[in-house]
ROLUMPA-392869 format. One record per residue (C-alpha): residue in one letter; z, x, y. Coordinates in nm, 3 decimals, padded with zeros to 5 digits, always signed. Last residue first. Example, Ala and Ser with C-alpha at 12.3 -4.5 7.8 and 13.67 -1.06 7.14 Angstrom:
ROLUMPA-392869
   code        c3        c1        c2
      S   +00.714   +01.367   -00.106
      A   +00.780   +01.230   -00.450
END
This chain:
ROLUMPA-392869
   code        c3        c1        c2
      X   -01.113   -02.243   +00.553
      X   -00.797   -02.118   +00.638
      X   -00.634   -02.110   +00.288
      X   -01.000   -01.834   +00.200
      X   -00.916   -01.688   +00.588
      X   -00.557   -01.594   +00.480
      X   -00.646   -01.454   +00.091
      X   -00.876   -01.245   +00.286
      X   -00.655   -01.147   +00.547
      X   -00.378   -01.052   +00.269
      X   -00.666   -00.851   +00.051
      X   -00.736   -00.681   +00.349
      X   -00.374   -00.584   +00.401
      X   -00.267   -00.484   +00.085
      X   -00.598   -00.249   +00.045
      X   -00.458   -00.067   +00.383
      X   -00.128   -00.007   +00.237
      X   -00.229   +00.116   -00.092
      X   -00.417   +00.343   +00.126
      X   -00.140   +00.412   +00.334
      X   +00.068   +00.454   +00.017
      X   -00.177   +00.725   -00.136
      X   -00.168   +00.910   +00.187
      X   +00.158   +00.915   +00.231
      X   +00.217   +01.064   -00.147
      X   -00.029   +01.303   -00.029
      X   +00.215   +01.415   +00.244
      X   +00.505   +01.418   -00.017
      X   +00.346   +01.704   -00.220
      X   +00.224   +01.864   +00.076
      X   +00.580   +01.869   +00.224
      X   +00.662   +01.588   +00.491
      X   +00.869   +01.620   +00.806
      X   +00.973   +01.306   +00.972
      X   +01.360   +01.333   +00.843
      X   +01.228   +01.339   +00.462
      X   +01.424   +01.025   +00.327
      X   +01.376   +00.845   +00.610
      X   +01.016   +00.873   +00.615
      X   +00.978   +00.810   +00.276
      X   +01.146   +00.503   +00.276
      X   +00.936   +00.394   +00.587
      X   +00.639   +00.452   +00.302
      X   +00.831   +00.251   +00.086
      X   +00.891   -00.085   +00.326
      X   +00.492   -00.036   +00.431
      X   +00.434   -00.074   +00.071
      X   +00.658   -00.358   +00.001
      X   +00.546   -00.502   +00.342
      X   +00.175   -00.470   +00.237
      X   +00.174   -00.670   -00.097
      X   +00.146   -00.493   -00.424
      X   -00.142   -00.558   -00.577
      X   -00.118   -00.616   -00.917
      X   -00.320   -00.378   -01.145
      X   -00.675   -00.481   -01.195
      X   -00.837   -00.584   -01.538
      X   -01.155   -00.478   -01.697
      X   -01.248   -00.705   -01.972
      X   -01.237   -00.560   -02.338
      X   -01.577   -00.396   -02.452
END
């Protein structure tokens, strides 16, 4: 079985730069489509941050 490999993470101010994107581009008001397109990028988001911190306290230490 081949090894399992991750995407690239993309890093939390590329996502956070899209998801103000999407604001913008919708004038605050989301459709259902483009509200669980927020929801996927918040996530994305979220991951993007913990794997910063880690990264951070790993140079840290």
């Amino acid at each position: 079985m081949p090894p399992v490999t991750s995407c690239p993470v993309r890093s939390a101010e590329e996502v956070n730069e899209q998801i103000r994107g999407l604001w913008l581009r919708t004038g605050g008001r989301l459709s259902a489509e483009q509200r669980s397109e927020y929801a996927l990028l918040v996530t994305e988001w979220a991951d993007a941050m913990r794997a910063e911190l880690r990264r951070a306290v790993v140079e840290a230490a």
